[in-house]
C-alpha positions in Angstrom: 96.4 91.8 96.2 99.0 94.6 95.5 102.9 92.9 94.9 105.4 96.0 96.3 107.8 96.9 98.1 109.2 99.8 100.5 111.0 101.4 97.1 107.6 100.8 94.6 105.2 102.6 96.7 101.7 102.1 95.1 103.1 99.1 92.5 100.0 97.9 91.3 99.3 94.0 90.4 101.2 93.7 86.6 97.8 93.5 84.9 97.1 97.2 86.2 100.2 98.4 85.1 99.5 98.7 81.4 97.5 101.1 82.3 99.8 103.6 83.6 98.3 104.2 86.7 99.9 103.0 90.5 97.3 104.5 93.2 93.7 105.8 93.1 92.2 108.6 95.8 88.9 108.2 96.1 87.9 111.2 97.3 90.2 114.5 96.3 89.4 116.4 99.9 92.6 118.0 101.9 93.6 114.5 103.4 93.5 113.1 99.7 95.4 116.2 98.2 98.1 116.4 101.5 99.0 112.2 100.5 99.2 112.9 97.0 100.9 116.0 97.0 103.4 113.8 99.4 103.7 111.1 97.1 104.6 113.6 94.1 107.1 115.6 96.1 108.8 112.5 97.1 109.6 111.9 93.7 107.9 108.2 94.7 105.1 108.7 92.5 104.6 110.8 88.9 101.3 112.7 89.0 100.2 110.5 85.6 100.4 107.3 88.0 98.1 108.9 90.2 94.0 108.9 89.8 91.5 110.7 91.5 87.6 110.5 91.6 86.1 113.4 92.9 82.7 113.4 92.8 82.7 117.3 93.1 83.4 119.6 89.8 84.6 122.3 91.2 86.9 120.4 93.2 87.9 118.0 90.7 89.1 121.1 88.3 91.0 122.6 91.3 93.0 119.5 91.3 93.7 119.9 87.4 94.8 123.0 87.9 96.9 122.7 90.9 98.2 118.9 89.2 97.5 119.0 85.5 98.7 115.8 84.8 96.3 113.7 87.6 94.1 111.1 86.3 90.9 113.2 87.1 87.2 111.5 86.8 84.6 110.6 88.6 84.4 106.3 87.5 86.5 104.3 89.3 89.3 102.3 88.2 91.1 98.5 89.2 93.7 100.0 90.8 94.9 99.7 94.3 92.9 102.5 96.1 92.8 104.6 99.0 89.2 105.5 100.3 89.3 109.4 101.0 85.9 110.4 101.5 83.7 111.5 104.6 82.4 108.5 106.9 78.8 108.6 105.5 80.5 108.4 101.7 83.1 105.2 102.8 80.7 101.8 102.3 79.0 103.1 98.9 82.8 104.1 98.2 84.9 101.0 98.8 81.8 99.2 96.7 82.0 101.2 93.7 85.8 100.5 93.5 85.5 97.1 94.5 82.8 96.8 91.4 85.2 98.3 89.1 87.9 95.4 90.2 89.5 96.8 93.0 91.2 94.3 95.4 93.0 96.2 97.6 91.6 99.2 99.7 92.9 101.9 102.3 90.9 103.7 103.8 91.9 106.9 105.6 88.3 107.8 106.8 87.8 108.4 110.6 85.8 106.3 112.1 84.7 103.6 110.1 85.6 100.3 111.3 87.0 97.4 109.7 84.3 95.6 109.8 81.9 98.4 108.1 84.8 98.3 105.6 85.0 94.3 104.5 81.6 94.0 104.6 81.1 97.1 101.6 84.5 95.3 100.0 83.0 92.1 100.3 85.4 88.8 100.3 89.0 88.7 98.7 89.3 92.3 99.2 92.7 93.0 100.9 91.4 96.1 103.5 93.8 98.2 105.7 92.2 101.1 108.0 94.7 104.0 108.8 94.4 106.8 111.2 96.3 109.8 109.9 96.6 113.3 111.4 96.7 117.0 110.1 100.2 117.5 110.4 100.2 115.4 106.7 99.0 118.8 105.1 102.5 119.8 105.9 104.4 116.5 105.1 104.7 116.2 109.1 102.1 113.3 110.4 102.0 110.6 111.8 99.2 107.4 110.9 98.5 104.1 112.6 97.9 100.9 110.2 95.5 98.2 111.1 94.9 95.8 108.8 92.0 93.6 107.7 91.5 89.4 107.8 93.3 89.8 103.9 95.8 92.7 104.4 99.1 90.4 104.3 102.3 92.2 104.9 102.9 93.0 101.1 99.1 94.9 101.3 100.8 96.5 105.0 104.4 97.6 102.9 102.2 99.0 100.1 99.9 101.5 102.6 103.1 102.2 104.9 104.6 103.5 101.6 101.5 105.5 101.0 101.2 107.2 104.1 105.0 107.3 104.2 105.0 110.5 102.1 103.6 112.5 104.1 104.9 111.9 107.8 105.8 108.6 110.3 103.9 105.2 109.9 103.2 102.9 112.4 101.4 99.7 113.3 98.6 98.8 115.3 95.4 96.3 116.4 91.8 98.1 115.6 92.1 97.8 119.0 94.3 100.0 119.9 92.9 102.5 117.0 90.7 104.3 119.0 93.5 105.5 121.2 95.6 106.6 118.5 92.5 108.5 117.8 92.8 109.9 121.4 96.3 111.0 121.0 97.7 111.9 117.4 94.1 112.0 116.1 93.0 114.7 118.7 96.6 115.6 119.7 97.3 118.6 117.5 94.7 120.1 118.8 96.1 119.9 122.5 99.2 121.3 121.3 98.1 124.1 119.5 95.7 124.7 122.3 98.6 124.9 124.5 100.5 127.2 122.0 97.2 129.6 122.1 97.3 129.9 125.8 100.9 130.7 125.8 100.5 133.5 123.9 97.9 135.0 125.5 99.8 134.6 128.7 102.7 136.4 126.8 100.6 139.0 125.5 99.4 139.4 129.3 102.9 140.2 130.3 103.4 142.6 128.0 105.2 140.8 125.2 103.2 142.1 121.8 101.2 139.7 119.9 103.1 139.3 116.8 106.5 138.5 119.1 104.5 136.3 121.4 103.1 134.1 118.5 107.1 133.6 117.3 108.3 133.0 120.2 105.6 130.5 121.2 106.1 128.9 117.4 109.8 128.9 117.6 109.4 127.5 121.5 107.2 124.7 120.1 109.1 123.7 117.1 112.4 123.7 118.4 110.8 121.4 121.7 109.6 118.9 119.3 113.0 118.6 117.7 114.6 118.2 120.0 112.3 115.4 121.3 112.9 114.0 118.0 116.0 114.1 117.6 118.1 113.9 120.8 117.4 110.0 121.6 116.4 111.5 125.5 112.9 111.0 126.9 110.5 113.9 127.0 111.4 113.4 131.1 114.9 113.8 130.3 114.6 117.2 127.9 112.3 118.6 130.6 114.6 117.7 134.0 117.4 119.0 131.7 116.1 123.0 131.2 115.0 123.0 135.1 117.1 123.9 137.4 116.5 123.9 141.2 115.1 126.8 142.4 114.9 128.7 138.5 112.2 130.2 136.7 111.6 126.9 135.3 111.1 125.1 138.1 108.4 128.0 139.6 106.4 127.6 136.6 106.0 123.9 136.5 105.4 124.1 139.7 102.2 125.9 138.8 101.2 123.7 136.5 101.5 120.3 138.2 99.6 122.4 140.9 96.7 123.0 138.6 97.0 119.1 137.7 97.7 120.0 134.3 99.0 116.0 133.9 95.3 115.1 134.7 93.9 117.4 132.5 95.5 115.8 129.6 94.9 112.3 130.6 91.2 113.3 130.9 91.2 114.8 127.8 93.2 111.3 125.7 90.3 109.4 127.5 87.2 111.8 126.6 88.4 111.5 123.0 89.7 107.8 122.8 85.6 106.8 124.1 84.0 108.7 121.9 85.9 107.6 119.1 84.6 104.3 120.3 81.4 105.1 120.9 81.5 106.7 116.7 82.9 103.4 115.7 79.9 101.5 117.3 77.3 103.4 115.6 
């Protein structure tokens, strides 16, 4: 299993070492690309400690040129490795690394369960299942961990410092994964759906598109700042812009009339089941 810390992020075991390379990405899609492209812009990682296999061409030579020193092939390696591939693609993945000595595995593939995972690693394997989101192509997720029967907290450090570079980390049961799946898994979409009908409401008032979409940007960044960063509850920021009787309070008063609060519960459900239901098949 991988020896690290917070400060080595991908340390391979010292037998790896030798051969200059930390982390592997199997699988060089936009999830792969968005985690390394974090770990080199952290400065945590040099691109020449980084391999990928991409079974693609095409892809794998728009890596080289965007990254021209990447490890680029299509044959695994023993290093520690993150599984980056489309569902179907994860079991006949995590075997081929696991053939070529691989002995400790995250995967960031929706919807593959830890058991499909241990079962393709087979045992000794040290196996971690994390749930990232989209804002990671911007540096701005947010992933769960869960980790397998052999993912001791060294294996947990070493994935948190993966997944680190490229937005917040946190912890979780498999359990609870399908949830996560519900909320920051499905969540950007909810937002950016509520972004879209704000500026068509906007637009509806008169305001023209291209100052209704900054607006509605600027409205939705600043919010989530602030939600961030102000140590108040999301209860607390929104009690604090209305004032009785404002323009605030009339329009949530529209929107708790139009049960917008069970709309979104519904909708954190609908997801979280059918990510169980996808997990089950």
């Amino acid at each position: 299993m991988v020896e690290s810390s917070a400060s080595e992020v991908g340390s391979p075991p010292a037998g790896i070492r030798s051969s200059g390379i930390a982390v592997q990405f199997v699988g060089g899609g936009r999830m792969g690309e968005a985690i390394i492209a974090g770990l080199i812009r952290s400065g945590e990682l040099r691109a020449e400690e980084i391999a990928v296999v991409e079974a693609l061409p095409a892809r794998r030579e728009q890596l080289r040129v965007t990254y021209p020193q990447l490890v680029l092939g299509d044959v695994p390696t023993a290093a520690p490795t993150v599984i980056a591939v489309k569902p179907d693609d994860v079991a006949a993945a995590v075997s081929k690394a696991v053939a070529a000595g691989v002995d400790t595995v995250l995967s960031v593939a929706a919807g593959v369960p830890l058991g499909r995972l241990e079962v393709a690693a087979g045992p000794g394997v040290a196996v971690v299942r994390a749930m990232p989101n989209t804002p990671a192509l911007v540096g701005a997720g947010v992933a769960a961990l869960a980790p397998g029967s052999e993912a001791d907290e060294t294996v947990l450090v070493w994935a948190e410092g993966i997944l680190g570079a490229v937005g917040d980390v946190v912890r979780v049961s498999e359990a609870q994964l399908d949830a996560v799946t519900g909320i920051s898994g499905s969540g950007p979409a909810y937002v950016f759906l509520v972004a879209e009908a704000l500026i068509e409401a906007a637009v509806a008032e008169g305001l023209p598109r291209p100052v209704a979409e900054r607006l509605v940007v600027g409205t939705v960044r600043g919010a989530g700042m602030m939600l961030a960063e102000s140590g108040q509850s999301a209860g607390e920021l929104r009690a604090g812009v209305t004032s009785p009787g404002g323009t605030t309070a009339a329009g949530l008063r529209a929107l708790e009339d139009r049960a917008v609060r069970g709309a979104f519960a519904a909708a954190v459900a609908a997801a979280t089941e059918r990510s169980r239901l996808l997990g089950a098949g």
